[in-house]
N, C-alpha and C positions, 0 to 999 in steps of 0.2 A: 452262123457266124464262123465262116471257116476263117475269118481272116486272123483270130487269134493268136498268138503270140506269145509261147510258154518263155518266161522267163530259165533257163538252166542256172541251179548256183553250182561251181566252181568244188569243187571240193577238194581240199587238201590235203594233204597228210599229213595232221598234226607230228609233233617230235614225241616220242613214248613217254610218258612221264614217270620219272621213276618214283620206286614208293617210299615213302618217309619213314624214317628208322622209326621204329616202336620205342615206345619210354623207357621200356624196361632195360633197352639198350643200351641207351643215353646214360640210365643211371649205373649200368654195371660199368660202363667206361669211367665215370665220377668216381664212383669207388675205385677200381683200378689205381686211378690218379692219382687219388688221395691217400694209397696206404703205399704206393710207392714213394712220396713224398714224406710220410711218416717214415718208413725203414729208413731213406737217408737221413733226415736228421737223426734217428734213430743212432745210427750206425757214426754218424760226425762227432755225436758227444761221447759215442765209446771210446772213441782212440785215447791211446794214452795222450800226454802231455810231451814234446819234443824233448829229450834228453838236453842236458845243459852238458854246455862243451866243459871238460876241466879246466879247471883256473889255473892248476901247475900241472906238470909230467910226471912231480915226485911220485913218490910210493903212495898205493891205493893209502886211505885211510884205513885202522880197524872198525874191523866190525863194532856197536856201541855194545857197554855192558848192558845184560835185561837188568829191569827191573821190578822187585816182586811188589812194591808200594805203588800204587797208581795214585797219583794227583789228583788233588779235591778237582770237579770240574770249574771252570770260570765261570761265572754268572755274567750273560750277556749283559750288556749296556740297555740298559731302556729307553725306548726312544720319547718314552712318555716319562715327566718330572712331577705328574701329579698323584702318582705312587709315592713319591717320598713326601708329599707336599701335606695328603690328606691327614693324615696322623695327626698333624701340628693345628691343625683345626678340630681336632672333635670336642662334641658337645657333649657334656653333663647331663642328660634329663634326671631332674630330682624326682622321687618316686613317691613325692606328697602330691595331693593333685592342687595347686594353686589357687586362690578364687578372686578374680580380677575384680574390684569395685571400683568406684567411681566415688571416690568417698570425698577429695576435694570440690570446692565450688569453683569452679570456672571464674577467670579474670571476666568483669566486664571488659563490651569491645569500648575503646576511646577513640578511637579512628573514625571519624565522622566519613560517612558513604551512604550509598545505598549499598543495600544486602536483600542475599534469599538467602532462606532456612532451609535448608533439605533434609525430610524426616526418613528420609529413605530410600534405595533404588530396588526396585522388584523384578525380577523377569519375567513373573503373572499379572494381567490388568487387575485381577480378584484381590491379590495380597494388596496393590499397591493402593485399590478401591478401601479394602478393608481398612487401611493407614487412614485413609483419607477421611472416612466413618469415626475412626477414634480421635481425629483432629476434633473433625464438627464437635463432637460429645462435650470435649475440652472448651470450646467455644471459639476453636483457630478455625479463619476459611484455610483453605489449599488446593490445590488443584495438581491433578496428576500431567506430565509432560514424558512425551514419548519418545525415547532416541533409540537409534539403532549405534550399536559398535561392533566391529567385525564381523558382520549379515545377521548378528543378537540384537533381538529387542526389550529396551527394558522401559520400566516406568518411574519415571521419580515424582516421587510427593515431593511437590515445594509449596513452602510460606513467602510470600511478600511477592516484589521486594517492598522493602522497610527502609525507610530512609531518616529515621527518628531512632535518636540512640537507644533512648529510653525506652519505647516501646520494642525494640530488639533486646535490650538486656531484661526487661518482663517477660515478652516471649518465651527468651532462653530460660528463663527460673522457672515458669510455669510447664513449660516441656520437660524439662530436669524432675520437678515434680511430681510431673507424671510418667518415670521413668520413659521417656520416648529420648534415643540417641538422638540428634543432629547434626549436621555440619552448616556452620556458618561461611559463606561465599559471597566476597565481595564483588559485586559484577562493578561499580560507576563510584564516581566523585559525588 
């Protein structure tokens, strides 16, 4: 096959490429820059302050007398008022230790509603399960309800609801009785 036909490519002379600065040079230039830029401001906040023109032509001033007594220093301004403020608030702790009872009976409710009891909020299923064990014993149903507040999970034991006066103001005595705290909560009409 003589009749082939070599393609020639072309060849040109690429332009030289020149070689890219090294880093280390980059950054000695950065510094460079940056602490000539430090010594001027450097050097701007030394100078003195412009002399002020005299106000008359009269005679210089004298020199002032020394003096051997130095001035109490001024106590800056505070920019915070609750320095002066806390003083006026403190509290007593009495050094007996106090013992909080529960010594009155509770108003019956007179507000006809329905109501829940809540004997308690736990943030373990076990505590709130256990509440719920010592209800049964007492002869209360209740059942545990589970909320979350602020990505927190907690469990409340609740009673009812109760929509019978009467048997809400039994309840509470009976609870009372058997020291378990409550909060009464009217949800409805």
């Amino acid at each position: 096959m003589a009749g082939t036909v070599k393609k020639r490519r072309r060849t040109t002379r690429r332009a030289a490429k020149s070689a890219p600065m090294p880093g280390w040079a980059w950054g000695l230039f950065g510094l460079i820059i940056g602490l000539s830029v430090a010594a001027a401001v450097y050097v701007k906040d030394r100078e003195t302050p412009p002399a002020r023109a005299a106000a008359s032509t009269a005679a210089p001033e004298p020199a002032p007398a020394v003096q051997t007594e130095y001035p109490a220093p001024e106590r800056p301004e505070s920019r915070f008022k609750f320095y002066d403020m806390l003083p006026n608030f403190e509290v007593v702790i009495p050094e007996e230790d106090t013992v909080v009872r529960n010594a009155t009976r509770p108003e019956p409710v007179a507000t006809p509603g329905l109501y829940v009891l809540q004997a308690g909020s736990f943030s373990s299923h076990t505590d709130a399960d256990r509440m719920k064990a010592r209800l049964a014993m007492l002869g209360i149903m209740s059942r545990i309800q589970r909320v979350s507040v602020d990505d927190k999970d907690y469990h409340r034991v609740r009673i009812g609801p109760v929509d019978s006066l009467n048997e809400l103001n039994t309840l509470r005595g009976q609870l009372r009785d058997a020291e378990v705290d409550i909060m009464v909560i009217r949800v409805g009409d």
